[in-house]
Each structure stands twice: as structure tokens, then as C-alpha cells.
N, C-alpha and C positions, 0 to 999 in steps of 0.2 A: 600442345593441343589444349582447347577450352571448353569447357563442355556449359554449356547455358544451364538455367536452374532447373528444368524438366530434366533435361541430360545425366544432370546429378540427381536429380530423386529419382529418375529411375534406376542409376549402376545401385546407389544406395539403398535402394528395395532388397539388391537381389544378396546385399553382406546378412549375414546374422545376429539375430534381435540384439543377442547384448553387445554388437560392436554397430550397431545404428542407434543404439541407445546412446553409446557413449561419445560416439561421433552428434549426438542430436544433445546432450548435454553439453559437450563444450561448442558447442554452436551456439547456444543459448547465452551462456555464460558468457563469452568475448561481444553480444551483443548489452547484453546487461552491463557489463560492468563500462561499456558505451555509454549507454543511458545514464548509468548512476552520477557520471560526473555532470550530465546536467540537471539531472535530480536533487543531487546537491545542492547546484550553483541554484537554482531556481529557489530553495528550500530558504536558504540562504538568505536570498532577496527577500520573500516572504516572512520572515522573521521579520528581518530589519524592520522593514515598512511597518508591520505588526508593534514592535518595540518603537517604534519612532508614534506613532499612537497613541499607545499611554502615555507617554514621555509628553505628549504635547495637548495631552487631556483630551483627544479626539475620543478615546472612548476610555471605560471605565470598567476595571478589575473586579471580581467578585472573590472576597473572601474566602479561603480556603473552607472556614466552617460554614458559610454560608452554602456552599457548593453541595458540601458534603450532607448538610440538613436536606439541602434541596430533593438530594438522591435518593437519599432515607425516603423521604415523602410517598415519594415514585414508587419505589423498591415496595414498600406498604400498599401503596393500591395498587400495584399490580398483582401482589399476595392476595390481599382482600377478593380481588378480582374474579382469581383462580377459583379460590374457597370457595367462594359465592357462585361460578359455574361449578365447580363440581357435586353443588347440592342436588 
């Protein structure tokens, strides 16, 4: 016997929370780790392409302390910010 997707969420209504929990977690989980492998493969791709970039001076890196100044800046007026409304 086969029961279609309505068939199954409603026998699965009538089980008990924490075993339609667990049935509703590894349902989850067998689909994720579906996904993950094209999460990966895509992620993958996107590197590369990314790395093939710099590589070929299409675009250009920004210095780790520059990055880091940059933050700082930010991080400051958005303090300043606060300060300044909560007067």
C-alpha cells in the first residue's frame, strides 16, 4: 500500500509529538544532506571562478589590515552613533 503526501501527514498527525518529531528530523536531515552535496559542488565552482580572478587580476584583494581598519572605522560610528542617540 502507498499512501500520497496528505495520507502520510495525516496517519503522522495522529503518532505522538516526540515520535513525529523524530520522524520530522530525520526527514529533514536525508533531505539536507541531499542538498549538501550540491551545496558543495556549487560552492566549489564559486571558489574556483572567484580564485581564477585574482589569479588573472580581474579583481583585486584588499589587505587583511586594511579590511580590518576599515571595520574599526564602522564599529566607531556606529558607537559614536548610539552615544549621540542616547543623549
Amino acid at each position: 500500500m502507498s499512501l500520497s503526501a496528505s495520507e502520510l501527514y495525516e496517519v503522522g498527525l495522529s503518532l505522538p509529538p516526540s515520535v513525529r518529531k523524530d520522524i520530522a528530523l530525520r526527514l529533514l536531515e536525508s533531505i539536507e544532506v541531499a542538498d549538501q552535496d550540491s551545496v558543495d559542488k556549487d560552492w566549489a565552482t564559486e571558489i574556483g571562478s572567484r580564485v581564477d580572478d585574482i589569479l588573472s587580476g580581474k579583481v583585486e584583494t584588499i589587505p587583511h589590515d586594511e579590511v580590518m581598519a576599515r571595520l574599526a572605522e564602522r564599529r566607531a560610528a556606529r558607537h559614536a552613533a548610539r552615544q549621540q542617540a542616547s543623549r
